[in-house]
N, C-alpha and C positions, 0 to 999 in steps of 0.2 A: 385514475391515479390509484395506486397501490400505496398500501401502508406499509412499512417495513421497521419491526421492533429494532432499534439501535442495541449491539451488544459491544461489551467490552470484551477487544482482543483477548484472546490467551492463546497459547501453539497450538490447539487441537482444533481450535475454533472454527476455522476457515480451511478444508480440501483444497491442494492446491498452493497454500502459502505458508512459508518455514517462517517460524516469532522465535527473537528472542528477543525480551522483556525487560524494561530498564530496571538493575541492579542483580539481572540473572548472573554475572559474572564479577566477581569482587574486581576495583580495580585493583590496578599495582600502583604503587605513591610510589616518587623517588625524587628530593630534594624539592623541587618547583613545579613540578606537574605529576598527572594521574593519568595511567595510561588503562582504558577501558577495552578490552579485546572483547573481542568477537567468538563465540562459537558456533556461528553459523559460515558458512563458505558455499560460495555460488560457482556452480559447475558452467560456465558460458562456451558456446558453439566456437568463437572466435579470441583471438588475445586481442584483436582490436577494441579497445574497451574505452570510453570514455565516459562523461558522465557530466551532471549539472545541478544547481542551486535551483528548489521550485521552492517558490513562497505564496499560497494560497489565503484568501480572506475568507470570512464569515459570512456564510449565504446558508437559504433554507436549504437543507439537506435532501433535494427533489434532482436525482439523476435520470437523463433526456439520452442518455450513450454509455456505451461501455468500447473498450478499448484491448488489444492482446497484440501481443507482440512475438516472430518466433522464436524470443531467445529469453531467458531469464530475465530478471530484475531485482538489483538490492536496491531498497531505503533504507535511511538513516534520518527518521524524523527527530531535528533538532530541537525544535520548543513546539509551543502551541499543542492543544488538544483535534487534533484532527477526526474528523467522521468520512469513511472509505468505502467505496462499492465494491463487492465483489460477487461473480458469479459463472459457471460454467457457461462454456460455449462450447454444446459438441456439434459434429459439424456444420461450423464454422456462424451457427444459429444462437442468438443469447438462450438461454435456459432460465426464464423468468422466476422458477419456481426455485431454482437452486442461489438467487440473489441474496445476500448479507450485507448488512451494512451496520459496519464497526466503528468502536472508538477507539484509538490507539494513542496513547500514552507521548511525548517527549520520552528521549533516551530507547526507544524500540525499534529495532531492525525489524527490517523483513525481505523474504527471498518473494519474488513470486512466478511462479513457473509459467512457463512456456505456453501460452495458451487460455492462460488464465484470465479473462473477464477480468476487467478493474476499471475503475477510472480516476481521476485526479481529485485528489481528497479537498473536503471544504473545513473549514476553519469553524470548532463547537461555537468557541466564544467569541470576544471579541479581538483577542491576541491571534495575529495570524501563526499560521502552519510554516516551518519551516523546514526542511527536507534537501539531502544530499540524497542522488539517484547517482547509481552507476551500473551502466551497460554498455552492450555494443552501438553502434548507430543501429536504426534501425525503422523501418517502419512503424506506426500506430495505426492501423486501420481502425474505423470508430463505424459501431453499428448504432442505429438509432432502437431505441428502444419501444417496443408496441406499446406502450403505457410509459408513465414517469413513473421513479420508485421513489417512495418520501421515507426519511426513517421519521422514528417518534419512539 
């Protein structure tokens, strides 16, 4: 087992994944709601585009896999403090040395590129993780990992 120091996201943090950060953009108020835009925008291969509800619980933060897909991916983690893998896969091999494992805030976007090592984030506390994902359909092929990575 590997140890892996947990960091908190910021946009330069992670090669590979575009952040923006809950309150990076004022919202706009207008009578009964607040509308919070976006400055990130994801360039995808297809307009086929769909997307889904992932809601993740509290587990020790020890990742057995990493995942890449060949097209983009936006999150939109809605509550919960989630803890997330990431790390290069050049070809087509995980890259053990290049692995991070982040904490990402509720209200935080993120792009993650094409290619990009990740896998399905686990829940810090006891509040699980909530998250809107959207992409194309698409494959996940899952590489097993030569060791587990724990953060701490």
């Amino acid at each position: 087992m590997k140890k892996i120091k947990i960091q908190d996201l910021s946009p330069t943090l992670v090669h590979g994944v575009d952040v923006q950060l809950p309150k990076a953009v004022a919202p706009y108020r207008e009578g009964n709601f607040e509308w919070f835009a976006s400055s990130l925008q994801v360039q995808l291969q297809t307009n086929a585009v769909s997307g889904g509800f992932l809601k993740a619980w509290h587990q020790v933060p020890a990742f057995r896999e990493v995942e890449t897909h060949v097209d983009a991916e936006m999150f939109h983690f809605v509550s919960g403090v989630a803890l997330m893998l990431f790390m290069d896969v050049p070809d087509g091999l995980p890259d053990i040395d290049s692995a991070q494992i982040v904490r990402i805030q509720p209200g935080t976007q993120i792009i993650i590129s094409p290619g990009k090592g990740h896998f399905v984030p686990v829940a810090e506390g006891d509040a699980p993780v909530e998250l809107i994902v959207v992409s194309p359909r698409m494959e996940a092929p899952r590489m097993t990992l030569p060791q587990v990575l724990e953060g701490e």
